[in-house]
C-alpha positions as CSV (number, residue, x, y, z in Angstrom):
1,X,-11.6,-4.9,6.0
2,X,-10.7,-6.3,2.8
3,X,-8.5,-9.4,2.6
4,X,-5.5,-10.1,0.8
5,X,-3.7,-13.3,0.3
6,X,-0.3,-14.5,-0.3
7,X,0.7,-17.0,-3.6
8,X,0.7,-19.7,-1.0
9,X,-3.2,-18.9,0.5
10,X,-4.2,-19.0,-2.8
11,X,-3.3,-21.8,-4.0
12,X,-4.6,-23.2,-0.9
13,X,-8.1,-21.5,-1.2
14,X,-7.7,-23.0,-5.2
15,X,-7.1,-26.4,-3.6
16,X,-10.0,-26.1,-0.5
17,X,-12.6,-25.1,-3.4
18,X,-11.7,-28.2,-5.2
19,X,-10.7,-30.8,-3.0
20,X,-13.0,-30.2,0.1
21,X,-15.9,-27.8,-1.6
22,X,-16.3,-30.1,-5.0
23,X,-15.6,-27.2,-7.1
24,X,-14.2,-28.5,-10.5
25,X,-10.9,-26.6,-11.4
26,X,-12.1,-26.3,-14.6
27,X,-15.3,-24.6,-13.6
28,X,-12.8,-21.9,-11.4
29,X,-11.0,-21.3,-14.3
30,X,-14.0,-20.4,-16.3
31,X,-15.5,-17.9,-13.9
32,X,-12.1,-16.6,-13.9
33,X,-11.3,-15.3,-17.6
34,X,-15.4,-15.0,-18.4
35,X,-15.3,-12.2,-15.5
36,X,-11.9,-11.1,-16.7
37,X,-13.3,-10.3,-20.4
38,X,-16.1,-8.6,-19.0
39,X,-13.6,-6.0,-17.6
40,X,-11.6,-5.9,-20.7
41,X,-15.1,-5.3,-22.4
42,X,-16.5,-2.8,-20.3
43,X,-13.5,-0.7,-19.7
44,X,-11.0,-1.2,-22.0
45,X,-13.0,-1.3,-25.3
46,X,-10.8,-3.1,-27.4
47,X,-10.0,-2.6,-31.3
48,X,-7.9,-5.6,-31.8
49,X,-6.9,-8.2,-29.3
50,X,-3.8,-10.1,-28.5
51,X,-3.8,-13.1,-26.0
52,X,-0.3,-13.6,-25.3
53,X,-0.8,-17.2,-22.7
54,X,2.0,-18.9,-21.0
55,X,2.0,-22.7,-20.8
56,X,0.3,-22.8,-17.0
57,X,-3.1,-21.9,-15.8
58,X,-2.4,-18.1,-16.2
59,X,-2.6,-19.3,-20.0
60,X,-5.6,-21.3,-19.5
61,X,-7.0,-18.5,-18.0
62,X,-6.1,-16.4,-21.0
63,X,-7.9,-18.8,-23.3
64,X,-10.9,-18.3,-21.6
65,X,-10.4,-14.5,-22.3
66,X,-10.4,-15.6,-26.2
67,X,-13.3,-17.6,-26.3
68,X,-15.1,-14.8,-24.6
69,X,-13.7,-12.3,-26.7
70,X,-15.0,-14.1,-29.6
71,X,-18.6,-15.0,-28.4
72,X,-19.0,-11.1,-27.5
73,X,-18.2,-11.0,-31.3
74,X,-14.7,-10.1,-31.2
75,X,-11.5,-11.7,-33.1
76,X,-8.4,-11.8,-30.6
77,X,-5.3,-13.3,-31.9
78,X,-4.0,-15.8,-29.6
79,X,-0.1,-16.5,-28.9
80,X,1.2,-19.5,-27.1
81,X,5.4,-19.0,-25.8
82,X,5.4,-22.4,-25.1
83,X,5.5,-25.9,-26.4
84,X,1.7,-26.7,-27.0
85,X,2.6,-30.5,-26.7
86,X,3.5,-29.5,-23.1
87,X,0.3,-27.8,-21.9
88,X,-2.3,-30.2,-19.6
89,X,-5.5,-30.2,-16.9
90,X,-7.5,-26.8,-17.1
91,X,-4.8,-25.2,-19.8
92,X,-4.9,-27.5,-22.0
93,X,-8.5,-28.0,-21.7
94,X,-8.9,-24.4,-22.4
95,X,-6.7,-24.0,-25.4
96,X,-8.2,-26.9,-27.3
97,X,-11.7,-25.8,-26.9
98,X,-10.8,-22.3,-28.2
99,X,-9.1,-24.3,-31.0
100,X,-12.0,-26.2,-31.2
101,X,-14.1,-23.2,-32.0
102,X,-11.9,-21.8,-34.9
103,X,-9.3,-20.1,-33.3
104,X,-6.1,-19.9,-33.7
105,X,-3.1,-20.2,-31.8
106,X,1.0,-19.2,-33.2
107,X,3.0,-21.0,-31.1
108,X,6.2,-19.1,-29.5
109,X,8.5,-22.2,-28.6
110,X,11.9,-20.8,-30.3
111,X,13.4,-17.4,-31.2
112,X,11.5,-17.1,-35.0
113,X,8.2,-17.8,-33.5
114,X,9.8,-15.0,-30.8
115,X,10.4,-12.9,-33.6
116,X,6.7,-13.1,-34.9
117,X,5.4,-12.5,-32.4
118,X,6.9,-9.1,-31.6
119,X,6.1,-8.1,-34.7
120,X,3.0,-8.8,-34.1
121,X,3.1,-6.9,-30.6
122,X,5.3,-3.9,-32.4
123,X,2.7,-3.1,-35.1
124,X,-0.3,-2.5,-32.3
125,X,-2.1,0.9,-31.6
126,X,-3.2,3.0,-28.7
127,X,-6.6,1.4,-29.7
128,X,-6.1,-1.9,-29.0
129,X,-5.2,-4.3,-26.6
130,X,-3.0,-7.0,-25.2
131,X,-4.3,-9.6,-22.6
132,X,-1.2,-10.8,-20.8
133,X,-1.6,-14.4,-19.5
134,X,1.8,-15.6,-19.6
135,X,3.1,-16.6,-15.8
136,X,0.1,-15.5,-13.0
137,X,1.0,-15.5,-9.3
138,X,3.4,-18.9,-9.3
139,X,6.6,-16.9,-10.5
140,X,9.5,-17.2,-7.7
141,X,12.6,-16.6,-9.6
142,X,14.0,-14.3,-12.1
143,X,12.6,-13.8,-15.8
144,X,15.2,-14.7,-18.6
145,X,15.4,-15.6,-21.9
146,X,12.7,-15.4,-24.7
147,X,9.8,-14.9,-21.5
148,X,11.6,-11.6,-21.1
149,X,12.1,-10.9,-24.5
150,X,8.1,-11.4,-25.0
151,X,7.5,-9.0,-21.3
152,X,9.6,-5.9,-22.9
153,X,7.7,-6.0,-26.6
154,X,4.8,-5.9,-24.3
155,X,5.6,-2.6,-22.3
156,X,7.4,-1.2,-25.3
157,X,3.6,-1.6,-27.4
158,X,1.5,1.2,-28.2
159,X,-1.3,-0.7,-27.0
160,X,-3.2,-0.7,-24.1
161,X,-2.2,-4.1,-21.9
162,X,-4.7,-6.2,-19.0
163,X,-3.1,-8.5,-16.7
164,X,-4.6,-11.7,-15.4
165,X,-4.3,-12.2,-11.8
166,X,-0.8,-10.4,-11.7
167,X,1.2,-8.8,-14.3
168,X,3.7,-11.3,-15.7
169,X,7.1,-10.9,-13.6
170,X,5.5,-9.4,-10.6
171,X,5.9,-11.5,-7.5
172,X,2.6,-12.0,-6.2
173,X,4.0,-12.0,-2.3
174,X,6.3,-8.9,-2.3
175,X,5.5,-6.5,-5.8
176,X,9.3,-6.6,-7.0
177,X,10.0,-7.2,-10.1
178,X,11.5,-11.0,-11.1
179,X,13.9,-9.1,-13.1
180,X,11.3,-7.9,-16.0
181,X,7.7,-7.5,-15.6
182,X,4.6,-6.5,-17.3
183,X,3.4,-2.8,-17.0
184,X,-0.4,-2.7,-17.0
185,X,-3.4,-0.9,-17.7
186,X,-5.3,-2.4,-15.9
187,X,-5.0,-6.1,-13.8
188,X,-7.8,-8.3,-13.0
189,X,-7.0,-10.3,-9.9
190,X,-9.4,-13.3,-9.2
191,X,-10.8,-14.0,-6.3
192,X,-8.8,-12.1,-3.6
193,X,-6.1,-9.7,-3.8
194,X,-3.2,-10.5,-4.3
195,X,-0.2,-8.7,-1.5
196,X,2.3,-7.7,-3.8
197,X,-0.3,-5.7,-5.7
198,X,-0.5,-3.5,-2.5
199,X,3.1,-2.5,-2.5
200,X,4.0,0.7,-4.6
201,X,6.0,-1.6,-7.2
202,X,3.1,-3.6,-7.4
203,X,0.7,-0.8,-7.8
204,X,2.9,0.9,-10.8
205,X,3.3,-2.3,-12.8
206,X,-0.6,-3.3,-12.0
207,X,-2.4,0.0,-13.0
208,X,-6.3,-0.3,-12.1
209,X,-6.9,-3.5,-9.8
210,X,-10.3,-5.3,-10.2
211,X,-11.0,-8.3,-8.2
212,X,-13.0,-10.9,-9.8
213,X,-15.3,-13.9,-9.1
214,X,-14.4,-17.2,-9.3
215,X,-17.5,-18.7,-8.3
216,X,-17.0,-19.4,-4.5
217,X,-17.8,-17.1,-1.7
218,X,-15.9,-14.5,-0.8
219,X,-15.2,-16.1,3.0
220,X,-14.0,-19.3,1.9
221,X,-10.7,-17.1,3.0
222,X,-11.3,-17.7,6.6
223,X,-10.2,-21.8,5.6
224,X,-6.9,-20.9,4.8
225,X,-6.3,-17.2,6.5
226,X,-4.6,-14.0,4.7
227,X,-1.5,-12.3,4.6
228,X,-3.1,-8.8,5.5
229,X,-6.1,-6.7,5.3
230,X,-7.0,-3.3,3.6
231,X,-8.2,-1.2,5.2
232,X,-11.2,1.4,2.8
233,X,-13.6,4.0,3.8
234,X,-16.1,1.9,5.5
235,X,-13.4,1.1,8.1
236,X,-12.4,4.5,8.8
237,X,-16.5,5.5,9.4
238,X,-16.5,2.9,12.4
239,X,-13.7,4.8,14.0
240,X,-15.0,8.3,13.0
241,X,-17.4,8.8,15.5
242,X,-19.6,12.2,15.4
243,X,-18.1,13.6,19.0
244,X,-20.1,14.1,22.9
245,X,-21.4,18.0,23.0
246,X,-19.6,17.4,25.9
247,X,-16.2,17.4,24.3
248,X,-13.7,19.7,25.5
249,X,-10.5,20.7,24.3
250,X,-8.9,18.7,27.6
251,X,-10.6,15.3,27.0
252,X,-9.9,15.7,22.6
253,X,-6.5,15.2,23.9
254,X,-3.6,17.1,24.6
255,X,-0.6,16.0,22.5
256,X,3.2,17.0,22.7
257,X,5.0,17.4,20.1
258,X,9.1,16.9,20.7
259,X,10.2,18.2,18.0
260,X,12.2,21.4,16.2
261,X,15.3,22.8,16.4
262,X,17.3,25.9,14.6
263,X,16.7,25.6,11.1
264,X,13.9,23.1,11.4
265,X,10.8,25.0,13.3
266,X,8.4,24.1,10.3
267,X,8.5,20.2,11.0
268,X,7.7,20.9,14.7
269,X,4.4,23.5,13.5
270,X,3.6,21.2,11.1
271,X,3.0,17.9,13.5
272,X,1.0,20.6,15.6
273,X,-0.9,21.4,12.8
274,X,-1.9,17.9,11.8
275,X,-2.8,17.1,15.5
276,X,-4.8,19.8,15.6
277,X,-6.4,19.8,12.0
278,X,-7.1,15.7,12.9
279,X,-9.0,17.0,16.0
280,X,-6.7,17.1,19.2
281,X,-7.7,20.0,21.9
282,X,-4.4,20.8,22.9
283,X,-0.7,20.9,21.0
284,X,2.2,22.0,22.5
285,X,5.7,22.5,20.9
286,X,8.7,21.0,23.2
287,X,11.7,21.8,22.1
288,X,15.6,23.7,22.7
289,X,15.6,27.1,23.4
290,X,16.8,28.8,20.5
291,X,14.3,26.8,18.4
292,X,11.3,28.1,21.1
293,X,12.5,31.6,20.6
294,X,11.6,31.2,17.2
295,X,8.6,29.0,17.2
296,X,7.0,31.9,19.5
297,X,7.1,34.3,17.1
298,X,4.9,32.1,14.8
299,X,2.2,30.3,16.7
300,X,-1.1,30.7,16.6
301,X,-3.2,27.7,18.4
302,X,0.1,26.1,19.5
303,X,1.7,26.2,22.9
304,X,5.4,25.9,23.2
305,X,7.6,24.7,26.0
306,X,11.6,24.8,26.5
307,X,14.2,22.0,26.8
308,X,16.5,23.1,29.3
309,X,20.2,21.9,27.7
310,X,21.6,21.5,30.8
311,X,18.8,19.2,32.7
312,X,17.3,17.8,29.4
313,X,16.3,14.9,31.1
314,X,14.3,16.4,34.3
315,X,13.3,19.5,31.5
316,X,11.4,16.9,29.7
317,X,9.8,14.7,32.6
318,X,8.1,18.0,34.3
319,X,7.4,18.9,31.0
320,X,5.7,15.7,29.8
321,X,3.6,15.3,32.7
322,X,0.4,17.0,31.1
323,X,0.7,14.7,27.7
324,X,-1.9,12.4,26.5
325,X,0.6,11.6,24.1
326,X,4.2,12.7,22.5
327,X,5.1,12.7,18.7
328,X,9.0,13.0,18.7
329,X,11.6,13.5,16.4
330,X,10.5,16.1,13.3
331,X,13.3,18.6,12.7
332,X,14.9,17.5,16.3
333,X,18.3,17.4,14.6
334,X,20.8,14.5,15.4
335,X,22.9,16.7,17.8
336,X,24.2,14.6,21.4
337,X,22.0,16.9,23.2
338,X,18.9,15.8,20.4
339,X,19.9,12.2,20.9
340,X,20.0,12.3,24.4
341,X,16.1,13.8,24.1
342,X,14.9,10.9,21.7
343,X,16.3,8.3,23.8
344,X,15.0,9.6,27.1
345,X,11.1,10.2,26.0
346,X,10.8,7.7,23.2
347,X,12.6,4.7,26.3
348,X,11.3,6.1,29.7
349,X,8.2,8.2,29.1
350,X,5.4,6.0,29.9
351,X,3.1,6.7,27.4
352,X,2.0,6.6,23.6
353,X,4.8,8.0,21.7
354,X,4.7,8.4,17.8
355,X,8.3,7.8,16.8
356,X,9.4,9.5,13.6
357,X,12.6,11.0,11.6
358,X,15.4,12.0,13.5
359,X,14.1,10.2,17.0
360,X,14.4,6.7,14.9
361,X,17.5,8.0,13.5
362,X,18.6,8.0,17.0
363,X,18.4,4.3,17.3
364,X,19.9,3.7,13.8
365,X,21.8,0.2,14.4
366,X,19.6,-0.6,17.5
367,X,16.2,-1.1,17.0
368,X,16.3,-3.7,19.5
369,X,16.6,-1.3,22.2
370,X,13.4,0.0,21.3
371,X,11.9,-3.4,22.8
372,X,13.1,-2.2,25.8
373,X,11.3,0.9,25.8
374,X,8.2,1.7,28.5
375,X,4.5,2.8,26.9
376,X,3.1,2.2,23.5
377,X,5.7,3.3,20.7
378,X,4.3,3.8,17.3
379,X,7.1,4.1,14.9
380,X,6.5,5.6,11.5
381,X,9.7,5.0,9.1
382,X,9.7,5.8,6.2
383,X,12.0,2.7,4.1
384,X,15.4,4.6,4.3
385,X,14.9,5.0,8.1
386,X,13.3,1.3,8.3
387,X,16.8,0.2,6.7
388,X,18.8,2.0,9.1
389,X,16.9,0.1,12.0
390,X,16.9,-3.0,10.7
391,X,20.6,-2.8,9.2
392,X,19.7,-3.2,5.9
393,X,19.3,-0.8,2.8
394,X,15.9,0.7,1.9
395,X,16.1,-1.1,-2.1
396,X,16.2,-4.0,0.7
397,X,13.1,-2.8,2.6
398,X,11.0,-2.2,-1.1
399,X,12.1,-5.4,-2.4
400,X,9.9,-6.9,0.6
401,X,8.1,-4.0,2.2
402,X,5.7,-6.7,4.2
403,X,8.7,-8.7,5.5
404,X,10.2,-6.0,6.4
405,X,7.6,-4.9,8.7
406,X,6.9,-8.1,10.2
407,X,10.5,-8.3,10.9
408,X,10.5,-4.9,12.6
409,X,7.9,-5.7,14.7
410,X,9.4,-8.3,16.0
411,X,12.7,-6.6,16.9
412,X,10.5,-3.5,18.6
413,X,7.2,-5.1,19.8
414,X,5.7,-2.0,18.5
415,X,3.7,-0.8,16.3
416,X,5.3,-0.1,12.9
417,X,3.9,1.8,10.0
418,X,5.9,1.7,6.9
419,X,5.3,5.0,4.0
420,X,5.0,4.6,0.7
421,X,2.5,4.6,-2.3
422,X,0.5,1.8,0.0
423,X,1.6,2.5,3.9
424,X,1.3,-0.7,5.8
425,X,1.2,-1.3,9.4
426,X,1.8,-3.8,11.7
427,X,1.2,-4.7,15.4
428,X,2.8,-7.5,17.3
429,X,0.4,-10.5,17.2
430,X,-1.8,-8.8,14.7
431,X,-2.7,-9.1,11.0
432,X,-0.6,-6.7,8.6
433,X,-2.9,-3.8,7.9
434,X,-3.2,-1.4,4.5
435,X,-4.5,1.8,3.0
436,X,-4.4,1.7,-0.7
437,X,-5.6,5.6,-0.6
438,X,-3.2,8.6,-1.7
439,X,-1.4,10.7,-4.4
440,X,1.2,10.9,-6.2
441,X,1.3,15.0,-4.9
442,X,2.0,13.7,-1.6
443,X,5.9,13.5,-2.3
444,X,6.2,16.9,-0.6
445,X,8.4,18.0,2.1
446,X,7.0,18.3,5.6
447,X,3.9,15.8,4.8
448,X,5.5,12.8,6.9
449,X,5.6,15.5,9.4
450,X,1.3,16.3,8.9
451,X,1.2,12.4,9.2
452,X,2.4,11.8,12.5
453,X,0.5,14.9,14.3
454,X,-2.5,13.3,12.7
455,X,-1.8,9.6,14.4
456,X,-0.9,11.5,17.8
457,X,-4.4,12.6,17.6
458,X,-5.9,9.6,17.0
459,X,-3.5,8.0,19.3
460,X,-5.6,9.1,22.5
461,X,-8.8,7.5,21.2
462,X,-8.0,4.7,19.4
463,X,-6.1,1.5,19.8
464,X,-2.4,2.2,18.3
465,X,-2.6,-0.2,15.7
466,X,-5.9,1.6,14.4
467,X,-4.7,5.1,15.0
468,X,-2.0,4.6,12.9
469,X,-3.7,3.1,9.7
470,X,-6.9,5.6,10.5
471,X,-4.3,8.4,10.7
472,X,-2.3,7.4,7.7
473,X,-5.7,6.6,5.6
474,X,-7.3,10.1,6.7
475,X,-4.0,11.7,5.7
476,X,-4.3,10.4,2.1
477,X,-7.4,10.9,1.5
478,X,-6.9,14.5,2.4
479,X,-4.0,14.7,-0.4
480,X,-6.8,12.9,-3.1
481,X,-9.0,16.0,-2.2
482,X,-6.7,18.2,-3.1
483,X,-5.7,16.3,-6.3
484,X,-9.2,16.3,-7.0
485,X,-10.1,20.1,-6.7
486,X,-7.2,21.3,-8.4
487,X,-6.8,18.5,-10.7
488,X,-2.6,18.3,-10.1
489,X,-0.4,15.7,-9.4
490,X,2.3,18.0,-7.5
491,X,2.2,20.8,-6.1
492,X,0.5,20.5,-2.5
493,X,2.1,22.1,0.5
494,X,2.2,19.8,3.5
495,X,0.0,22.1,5.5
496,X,-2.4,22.1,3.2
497,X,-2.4,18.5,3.8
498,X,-3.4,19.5,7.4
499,X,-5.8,21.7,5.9
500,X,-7.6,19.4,4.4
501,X,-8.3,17.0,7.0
502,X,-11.9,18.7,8.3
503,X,-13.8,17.9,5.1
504,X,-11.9,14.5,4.9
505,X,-14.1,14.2,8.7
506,X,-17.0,15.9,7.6
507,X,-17.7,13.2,4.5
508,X,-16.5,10.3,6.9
509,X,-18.8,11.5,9.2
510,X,-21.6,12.5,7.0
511,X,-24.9,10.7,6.8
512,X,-25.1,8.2,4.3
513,X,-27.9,7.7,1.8
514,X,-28.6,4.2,1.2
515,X,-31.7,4.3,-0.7
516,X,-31.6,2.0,-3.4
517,X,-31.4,3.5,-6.9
């Protein structure tokens, strides 16, 4: 797995590499923007150029773009917003020698130099390009003034724009936005990555992510720890075993779905689905009666079994005896007979449980009852129904998606998945865990339902923790597939989400070829 640091980690890996691994700052910085204008070079293909540097490092590192811009043969235009009598160390060292070597720099230390310079950002093309090194990862309060002035010329630009480390305005801990921030192309990161570039904020505003070297090895990391870890491809193969010809549909698990209910049959068919599509033997719909009626007029592979309303409790317990595991809470409804359903399986059963929609719902106010609860819960909010558990809003939840989990975790002791454009997970005791994979055409009704028949299936293999970023990574990658054969960015069905989770398998799964080239 891939690490990813916090602001703090990296200035701490910044200060290890100098301090205890002799390292010269100035040589970090180097490595830095000379790797960050081979990106700009090799991807971005610049007409024109503008370096707009801040009056820290992130500028330093900006001038470092310049003078490597100009020894490819290139002629970026360099803007300071800043007082250049202010700059020192690395920055300073940086901006001299690119004056040094004929370049110029406009300084932007009062509203007319303001003025020039969005001029000068107002009359680019689609063509060219602006390298935005004004404020890097060190930002912690809001953006005002002439700085935010400067940020909305540069989204408001024709041209193309590349980041350094993150986009001006972004905090580098949680992805929100310090009021005003860059909107990227592309970002070059150095070194690690960064956490708040693996939130969906962070994502939009960052465009393409490349990490970068900064000349010292990539597991220096290990001095000073990381916030989280992504989880890629290569993860998901060392989980995705090829399966025993002894397999049988008994030991590929048997999971039970608790879900359903007039109205609402689809969500409970579709967790089926994804257990089944993901590999479980068995799947068996649990639900009310009149919602049974109706689910046995449409099931196929699934099973069903009835909720008697007037013993739900002992209904359920004979019920749930055969389970390897229950996912609980698609289209259950929010009914006292529903509630009393959620809270007897999801705090008594004494097993895995998924947790999802209306069965968190349930607890809405009292998540810390869920400590309480017997088995392994995995709960899988999405940020509203996060909000409602931890009593605060879901802008709340986005604004720090990674505190917010940790914070869950706590109050639960389970295992939480958060949704959203980058899922996270965490596990009590445990390092925060991401996929970065998925598509935009997974905002589609019913595909939070896929997602948790998918982790049920897992659930019975794997460690919960893993089932749930293996079930959330294999259910993205399934929606990429489709994005990529039909080339759309809406219009998937959430069981063709299902659908697609063999050939997801099958290339997981698939010999690899590593013959070098």
């Amino acid at each position: 797995m891939i690490p990813v640091l916090s602001r703090e980690q990296m200035r701490e890996l910044d200060r290890h590499a100098i301090e205890v691994c002799r390292v010269p700052s100035v040589v970090l910085m180097e490595n830095a923007g000379r790797n960050a204008a081979g990106i700009l070079l090799r991807t971005l293909a610049p007409g024109k150029t503008v370096v707009v540097a801040g009056p820290g490092n992130n500028g330093g590192d900006g001038f470092v773009v310049a003078r490597r811009l100009l020894t490819a043969g290139h002629a970026p235009e360099a803007y300071l917003v800043g007082d250049p009598q202010q700059l020192k160390g690395d920055a300073k060292a940086n901006h001299d020698a690119w004056r040094g070597l004929g370049g110029r720099v406009t300084s932007v230390s009062d509203d007319a130099g303001v003025v020039v310079l969005l001029g000068a950002l107002a009359a680019l093309g689609p063509g060219d390009v602006i390298v935005d090194a004004l404020l890097g990862t060190g930002l912690d309060r809001a953006v005002e003034g002439n700085l935010a002035r400067v940020i909305e010329a540069i989204n408001d630009s024709d041209a193309r724009v590349l980041s350094l480390d993150v986009p001006s305005g972004l905090d580098a801990n949680t992805g929100a936005a310090q009021g005003v921030a860059v909107s990227a192309d592309s970002t070059v990161t150095f070194a690690h990555l960064k956490a708040g570039l693996l939130t969906p904020s962070g994502a939009e505003h960052a465009g393409d992510v490349h990490v970068v070297d900064i000349g010292v090895p990539g597991e220096l990391f290990r001095e000073v720890g990381c916030s989280a870890l992504l989880f890629d491809d290569d993860d998901a193969r060392e989980l995705v075993a090829p399966r025993s010809v002894a397999t049988h549909k008994g030991s590929a698990g048997h999971v039970f779905a608790v879900a359903g209910s007039a109205g609402k049959t689809g969500a409970a068919l579709l967790v089926a689905r994804g257990a089944l599509r993901a590999g479980a033997g068995l799947a068996t719909l649990c639900t009310f009666p009149e919602a049974a009626d109706s689910l046995d007029l449409r099931v196929l592979e699934e099973m069903t079994a009835r909720i008697d309303p007037e013993h739900i409790e002992a209904s359920l317990d004979a019920v749930l005896e055969r389970a390897s595991v229950v996912a609980i809470g698609p289209g259950l409804g929010l009914t006292g007979r529903a509630r009393r359903a959620a809270e007897h399986v999801v705090l008594t059963w004494d097993g895995i449980k998924i947790v999802d929609a209306d069965a968190l719902s349930a607890f809405e106010g009292r998540g810390a009852a869920l400590g309480r609860a017997k088995g392994q819960l995995i709960l899988t909010p999405h940020p509203g129904e996060l909000g409602r558990l931890l009593g605060i809003s879901a802008a709340e939840v986005e604004r720090d998606r990674f505190g917010a989990v940790t914070r869950a975790v706590e109050l639960t002791g389970a295992v939480v998945l958060l949704k959203g454009a980058r899922t996270l997970v965490g596990a009590p005791a445990e390092t925060t865990l991401i996929t970065a994979a998925g598509s935009a055409a997974l905002a589609t009704a019913g595909a939070g339902d896929v997602l948790t028949g998918v982790i049920a299936a897992w659930a019975k293999h794997l460690p919960a923790r893993f089932a749930a970023i293996l079930g959330a990574h294999l259910h993205a990658r399934s929606a990429e597939l489709w994005a990529e054969t039909t080339g759309a960015d809406r219009g998937l069905l959430a069981h063709e989400v299902a659908a697609g989770l063999p050939a997801v398998l099958a290339r997981l799964t698939a010999p690899r070829d590593d013959t070098p080239s």
